[in-house]
C-alpha positions, 0 to 999 in steps of 0.5 A: 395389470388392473384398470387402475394401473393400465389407466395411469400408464395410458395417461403418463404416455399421452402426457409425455406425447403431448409436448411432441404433437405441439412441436409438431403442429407447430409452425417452424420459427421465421429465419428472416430471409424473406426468399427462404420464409416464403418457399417454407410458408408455401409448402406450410400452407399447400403440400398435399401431405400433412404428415409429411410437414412435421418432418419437414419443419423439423429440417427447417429448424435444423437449417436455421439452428446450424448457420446463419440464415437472415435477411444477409446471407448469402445466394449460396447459403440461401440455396443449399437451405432451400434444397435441404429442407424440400428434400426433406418431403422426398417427393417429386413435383417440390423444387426451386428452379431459378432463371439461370437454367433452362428448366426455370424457362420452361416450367413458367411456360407450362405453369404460365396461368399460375403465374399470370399475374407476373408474366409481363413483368417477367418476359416483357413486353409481351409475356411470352416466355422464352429464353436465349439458347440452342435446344440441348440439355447437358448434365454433370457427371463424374466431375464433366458435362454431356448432353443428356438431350438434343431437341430434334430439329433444334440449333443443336442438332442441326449443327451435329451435336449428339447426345453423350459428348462432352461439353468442354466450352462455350466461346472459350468459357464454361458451358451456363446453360442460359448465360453462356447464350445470353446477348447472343441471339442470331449470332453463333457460338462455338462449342468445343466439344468431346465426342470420345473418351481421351480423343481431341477436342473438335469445335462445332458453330451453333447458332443461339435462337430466341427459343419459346419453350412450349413451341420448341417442344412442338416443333421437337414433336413434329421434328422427331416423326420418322420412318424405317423400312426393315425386311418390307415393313415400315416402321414409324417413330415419333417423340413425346418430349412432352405431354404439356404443348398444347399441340403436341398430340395434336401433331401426333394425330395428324401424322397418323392420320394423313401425314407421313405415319398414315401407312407404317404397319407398326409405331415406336412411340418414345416417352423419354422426355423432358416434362410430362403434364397433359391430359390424364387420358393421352393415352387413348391415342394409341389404346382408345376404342372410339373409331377415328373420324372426320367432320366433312363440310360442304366445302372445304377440308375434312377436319380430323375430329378423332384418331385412334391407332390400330396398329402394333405399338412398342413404347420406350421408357427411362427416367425421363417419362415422368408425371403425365408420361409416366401415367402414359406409359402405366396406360399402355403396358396396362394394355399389353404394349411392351415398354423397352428401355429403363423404369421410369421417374416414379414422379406421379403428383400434381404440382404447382408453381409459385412465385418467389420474392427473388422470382425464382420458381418453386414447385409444390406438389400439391395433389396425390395421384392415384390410378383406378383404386389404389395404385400409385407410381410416386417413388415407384415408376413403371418397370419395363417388359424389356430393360435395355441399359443407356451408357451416356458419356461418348454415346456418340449419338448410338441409342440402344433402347431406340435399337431395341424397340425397334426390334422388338417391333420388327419381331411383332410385324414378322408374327414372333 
């Protein structure tokens, strides 16, 4: 083929891909709907992958081309499109969470000064976000709801409710997760519940709290910290059910320090949680190699300054370490702890939450997160070194991956 000929193939190619580059920077036609328009504009103007958002605008156009959607459709309509196109960008930290669920009340508590502005208008008179309920999470599955979570020391736990049993109803009504508590707070509820596949419901009385999302994790951290004496070893265990309170690992810390972890030979430390955030560096608690110490005055108590754990550490994991969790987890097997339990999220992103007309959330990742060089966890996750299965329904509470790590840390004490 002469030069001649290789050139008029090359410029008929880059003639026929032109109008397909155009469609592609194009920025997708409006649908009139001022919820959904926004939620498109955002991602237009703020995902952190451009390559991505040819992809994504050509589900937009999809989702306005295939039924109506304008300023009357309906809340459902509206929904279905939203989530249809976000998914469109497979990537973790991107959704819309609405304040009919427990997730909207706490992702506007950890992205609070995203959303300053709005903040008393949303939870007056004061703008501090919190939402009527009783600190437990249920997930559908298989057509039934169970509880996917228990926050330790919480409503729920205190009157028994264990995670794997079957929500059936809330003071005889389907189980919302905001409104069946709503108007109900300082009084109780009952739940009607299934602990066993095929056994008879039984009714357990909860009582509904004002819960403030960031203080319940706290208090969840502080609530879980516990100690097992196994073969004259004390083995200590605490929660990570976020890395986004603000005195999360503070309490960690304190514990280890001075407080009722001071003396174990060995610690489990669980990143099964709820959300992850935090410091990039969390995981210097348990790694670091800065020496613990105290700022002593003249007078007064000793202030702790800095805590590093120098002990044996065995760590659980599951698709609830995500984000800062996740990176967490990556930390500590990167320094030969050993992880037990199931892969973690593989959702490694920064995100960032904005407001919608309707004051729904919508969370847009809008960061890479990259680790040394060239190692990303997004879509990928942190294999354990000790896989352990977690069977949810009719669990009755029974907690394999927290048996195994403690074994594992018992083998560790014993010198296997």
């Amino acid at each position: 083929m002469d030069i001649k000929t290789l050139g008029f193939l090359m410029a008929t190619a880059l003639h026929l891909l032109q109008p397909l580059a155009a469609m592609a920077d194009e920025a997708p036609p409006k649908s009139g709907n001022a919820v959904f328009d926004r939620a498109v504009e955002l991602v237009i103007d703020n995902f952190h992958d451009a390559s991505a958002l040819p992809r994504f605008s050509a589900a937009v156009r999809q989702e306005i081309g295939t039924g109506p959607l304008n300023a009357n459709s309906s809340e459902t309509r509206v929904d279905k499109a939203i989530d249809t196109v976000l998914a469109s960008l497979q990537a973790s930290h991107t959704g819309r969470f609405e304040p009919d669920t427990i997730a909207y009340f706490e992702l506007a508590d950890i992205f609070r000064f995203a959303i300053r502005n709005d903040m008393r208008r949303l939870f007056p008179p004061d703008g501090q976000v919190s939402y009527p309920g009783i600190g437990m999470i249920a997930e559908p599955l298989a057509g039934s709801l169970f509880v996917s979570d228990v926050y330790d020391g919480s409503p729920a736990a205190r009157a028994g409710i264990l995670t794997g049993d079957e929500i059936l109803s809330v003071d005889g009504a389907p189980y919302h997760e905001i409104a069946s508590f709503s108007d109900k707070v300082g009084r109780t509820v009952e739940i009607r519940l299934r602990r066993d596949a095929g056994a008879e419901p039984t009714t357990v009385k909860v009582a509904v709290e004002r819960l403030r999302p960031l203080r319940t994790f706290e208090q969840a951290i502080e609530a879980s910290v516990g100690v097992s004496e196994q073969n004259g070893k004390r083995i200590g265990y605490v929660r990570l059910w976020t890395l986004s309170a603000p005195d999360g690992l503070d309490i960690v810390a304190r514990e280890m320090a001075d407080g009722r972890l001071k003396d174990v030979d060995g610690m489990v430390v669980d990143l099964r949680g709820r959300w992850g955030g935090g410091p990039s560096d969390a995981a210097e608690l348990f790694v670091g190699d800065t020496p613990t110490f105290r700022l002593i005055p003249r007078k007064g108590e000793a202030t702790l300054a800095n805590m590093r754990w120098q002990k044996p550490v065995v760590a659980i994991i599951d698709e609830g370490a995500r984000s800062g969790l996740e990176l967490f987890a990556y930390a500590l097997k990167s320094n030969g702890i050993p992880l037990v339990g199931a892969r973690t999220a593989g959702a490694l992103l920064a995100g960032r939450a904005y407001l919608l007309p309707d004051d729904s959330l919508l969370e847009v990742a809008v960061s890479d997160a990259v680790i040394g060089d060239d190692v990303r966890l997004e879509g990928i996750g942190v294999a354990p070194d000790i896989p352990v299965a977690f069977s949810l329904p009719y669990a009755a509470g029974r907690d394999p991956q927290r048996d195994a790590a403690l074994r594992e840390m018992q083998r560790i004490l014993a010198g296997g």
